[in-house]
C-alpha positions as CSV (number, residue, x, y, z in Angstrom):
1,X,-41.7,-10.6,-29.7
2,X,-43.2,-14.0,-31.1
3,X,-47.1,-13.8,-32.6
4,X,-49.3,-16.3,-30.8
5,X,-49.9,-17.8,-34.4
6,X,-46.2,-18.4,-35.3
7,X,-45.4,-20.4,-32.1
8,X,-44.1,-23.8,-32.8
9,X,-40.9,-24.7,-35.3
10,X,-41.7,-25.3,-38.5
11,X,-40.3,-29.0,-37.8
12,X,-41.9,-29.9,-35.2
13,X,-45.2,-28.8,-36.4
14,X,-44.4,-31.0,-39.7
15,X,-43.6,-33.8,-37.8
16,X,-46.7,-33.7,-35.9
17,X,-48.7,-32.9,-38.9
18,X,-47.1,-35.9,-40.6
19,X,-48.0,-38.3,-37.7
20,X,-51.5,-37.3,-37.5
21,X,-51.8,-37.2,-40.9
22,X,-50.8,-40.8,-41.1
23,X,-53.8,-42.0,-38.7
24,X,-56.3,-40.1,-40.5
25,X,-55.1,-42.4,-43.9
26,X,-55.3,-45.4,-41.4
27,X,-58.3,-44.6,-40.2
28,X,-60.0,-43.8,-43.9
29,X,-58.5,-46.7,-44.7
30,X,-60.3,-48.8,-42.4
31,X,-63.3,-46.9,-43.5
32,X,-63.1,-48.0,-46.8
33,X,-62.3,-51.3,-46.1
34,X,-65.2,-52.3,-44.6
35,X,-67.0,-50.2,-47.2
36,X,-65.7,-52.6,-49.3
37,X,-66.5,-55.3,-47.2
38,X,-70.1,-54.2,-47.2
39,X,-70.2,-54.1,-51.4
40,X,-69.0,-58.2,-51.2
41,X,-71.6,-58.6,-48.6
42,X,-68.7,-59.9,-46.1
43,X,-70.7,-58.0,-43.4
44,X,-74.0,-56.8,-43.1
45,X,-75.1,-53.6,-42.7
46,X,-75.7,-53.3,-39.4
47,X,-72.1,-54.8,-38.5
48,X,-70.5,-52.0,-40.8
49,X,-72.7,-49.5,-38.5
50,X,-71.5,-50.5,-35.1
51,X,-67.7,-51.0,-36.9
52,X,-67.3,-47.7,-38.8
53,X,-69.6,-45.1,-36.6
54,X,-67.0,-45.2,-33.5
55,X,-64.0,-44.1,-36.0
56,X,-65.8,-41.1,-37.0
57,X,-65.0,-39.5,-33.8
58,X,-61.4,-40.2,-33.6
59,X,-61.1,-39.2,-37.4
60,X,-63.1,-35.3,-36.6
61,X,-60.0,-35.4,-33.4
62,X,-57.6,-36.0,-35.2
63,X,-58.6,-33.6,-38.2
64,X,-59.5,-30.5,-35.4
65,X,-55.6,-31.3,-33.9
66,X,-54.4,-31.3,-37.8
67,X,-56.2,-27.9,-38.4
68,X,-54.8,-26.4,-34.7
69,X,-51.4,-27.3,-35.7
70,X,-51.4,-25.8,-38.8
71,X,-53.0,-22.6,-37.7
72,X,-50.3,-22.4,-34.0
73,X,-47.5,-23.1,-36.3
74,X,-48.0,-20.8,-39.2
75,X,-49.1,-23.2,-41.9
76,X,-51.0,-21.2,-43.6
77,X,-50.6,-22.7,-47.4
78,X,-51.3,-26.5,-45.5
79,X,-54.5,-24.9,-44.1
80,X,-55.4,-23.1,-47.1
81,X,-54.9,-26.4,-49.2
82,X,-56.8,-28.2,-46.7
83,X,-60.0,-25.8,-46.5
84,X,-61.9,-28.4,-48.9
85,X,-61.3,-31.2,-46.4
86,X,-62.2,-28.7,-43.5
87,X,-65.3,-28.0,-45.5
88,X,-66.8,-30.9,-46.4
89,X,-66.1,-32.2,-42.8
90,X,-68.0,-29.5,-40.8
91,X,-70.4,-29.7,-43.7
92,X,-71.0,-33.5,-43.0
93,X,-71.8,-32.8,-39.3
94,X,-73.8,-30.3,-39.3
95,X,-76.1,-32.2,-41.6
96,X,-75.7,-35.8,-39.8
97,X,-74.3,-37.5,-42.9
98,X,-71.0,-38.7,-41.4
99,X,-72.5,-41.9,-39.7
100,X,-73.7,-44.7,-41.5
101,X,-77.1,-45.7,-41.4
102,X,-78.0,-49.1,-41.5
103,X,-81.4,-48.6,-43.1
104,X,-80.7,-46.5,-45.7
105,X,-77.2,-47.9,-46.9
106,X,-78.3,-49.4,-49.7
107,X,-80.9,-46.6,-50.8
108,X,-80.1,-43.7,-53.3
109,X,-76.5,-45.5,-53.8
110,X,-75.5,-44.3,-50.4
111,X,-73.1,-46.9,-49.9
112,X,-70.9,-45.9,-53.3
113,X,-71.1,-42.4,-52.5
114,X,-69.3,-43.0,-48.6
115,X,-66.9,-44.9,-50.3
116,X,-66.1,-42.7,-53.0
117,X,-65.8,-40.6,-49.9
118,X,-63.5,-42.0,-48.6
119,X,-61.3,-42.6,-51.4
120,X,-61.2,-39.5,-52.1
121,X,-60.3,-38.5,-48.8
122,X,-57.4,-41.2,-48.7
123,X,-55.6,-39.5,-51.6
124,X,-56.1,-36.2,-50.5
125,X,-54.7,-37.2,-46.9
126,X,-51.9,-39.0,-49.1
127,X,-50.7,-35.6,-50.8
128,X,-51.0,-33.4,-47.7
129,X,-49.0,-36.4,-45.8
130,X,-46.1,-36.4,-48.5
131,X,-46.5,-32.2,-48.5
132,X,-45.4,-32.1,-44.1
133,X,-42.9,-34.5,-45.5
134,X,-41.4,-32.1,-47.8
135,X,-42.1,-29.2,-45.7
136,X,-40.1,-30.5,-43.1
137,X,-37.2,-32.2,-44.8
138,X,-36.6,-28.8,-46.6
139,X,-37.3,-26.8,-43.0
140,X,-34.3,-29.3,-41.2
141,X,-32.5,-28.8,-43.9
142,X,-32.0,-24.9,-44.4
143,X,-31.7,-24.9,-40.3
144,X,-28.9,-26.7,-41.1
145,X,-29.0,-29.8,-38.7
146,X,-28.4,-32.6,-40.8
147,X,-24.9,-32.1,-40.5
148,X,-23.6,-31.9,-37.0
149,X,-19.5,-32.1,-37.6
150,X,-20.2,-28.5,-38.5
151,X,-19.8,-27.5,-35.1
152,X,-17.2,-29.7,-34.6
153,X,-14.9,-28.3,-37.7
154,X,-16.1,-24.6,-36.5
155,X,-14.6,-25.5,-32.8
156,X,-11.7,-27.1,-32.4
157,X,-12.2,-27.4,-28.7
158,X,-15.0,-29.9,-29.4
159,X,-12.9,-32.5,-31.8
160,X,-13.6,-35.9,-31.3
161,X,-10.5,-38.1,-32.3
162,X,-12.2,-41.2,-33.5
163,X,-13.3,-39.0,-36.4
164,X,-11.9,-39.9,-39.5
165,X,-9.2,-37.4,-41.3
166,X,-12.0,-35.5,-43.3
167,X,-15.4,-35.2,-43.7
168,X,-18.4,-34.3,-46.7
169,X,-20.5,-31.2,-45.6
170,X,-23.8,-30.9,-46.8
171,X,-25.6,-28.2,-45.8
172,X,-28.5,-25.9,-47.0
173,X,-26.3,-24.3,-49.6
174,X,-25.5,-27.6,-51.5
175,X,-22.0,-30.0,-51.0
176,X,-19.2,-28.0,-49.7
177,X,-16.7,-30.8,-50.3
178,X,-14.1,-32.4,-48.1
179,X,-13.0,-30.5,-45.0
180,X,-9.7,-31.9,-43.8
181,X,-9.5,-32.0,-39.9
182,X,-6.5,-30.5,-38.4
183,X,-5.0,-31.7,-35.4
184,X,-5.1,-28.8,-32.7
């Protein structure tokens, strides 16, 4: 009988976790772009307000799906790893500090504080990214589906001709060397 918690393939759920991994770096990186936009006074601050507060939505969507994922699937060293991030994001809501304030952006350095912030949050996003990576190159690979002559060279029946004489297996235990295919 499957747990509730352990429902989705490790694969999949890496995948996933990849991809929305990947827009929460594009989105912190937008962030911090105009963050650094705002410290060259290329916008003002009320321009950075009505630009960066709409992402911060998306961003606390995208994080909650991330977090859901990891919890469905079974993730539980992702979700322990991420419990910082988790932290200071629920911490940054309940206290109103995600959004930008016009008015006070340039009072008690707020403006190099959101964009350490967010730097900090890009290269944390960047090693959890490149961690579902991992995680899910090592999970296809110990299922074994990176190679799929193996079924072929298991079952004759399902030979395909235009094959060539023999093939390289790579599978979860390392190279197995050539395999000749025999007619029949």
């Amino acid at each position: 009988q499957r747990l509730l918690l352990n429902m989705m393939d490790p694969l999949l759920a890496c995948s996933i976790e990849a991809a929305c991994t990947l827009v929460l770096i594009g989105l912190e990186l937008f962030i911090a772009l105009n963050l650094s936009r705002m410290k060259v006074d290329y916008i003002n601050p009320v321009d950075l307000a009505k630009t960066v507060n709409p992402i911060y939505y998306p961003l606390a969507i995208f994080h909650v799906v991330t977090v859901v994922i990891m919890l469905l699937s079974g993730l539980w060293l992702e979700f322990i790893v991420s419990i910082p991030l988790i932290a200071w994001n629920v911490y940054s809501h309940l206290n109103d500090s995600f959004h930008i304030d016009p008015t006070k952006i340039y009072y008690d350095e707020a403006l190099s504080v959101k964009t350490r912030e967010s730097y900090t949050k890009i290269g944390f996003l960047i090693m959890l990214f490149f961690w579902f990576v991992m995680r899910g190159a090592v999970s296809f690979v110990i299922k074994g589906r990176p190679v799929s002559f193996r079924l072929a060279l298991e079952n004759p029946k399902e030979r395909n001709c235009s094959w060539p004489h023999s093939l390289v297996l790579i599978t979860a235990a390392g190279l197995q060397g050539e395999q000749p295919l025999v007619n029949g």
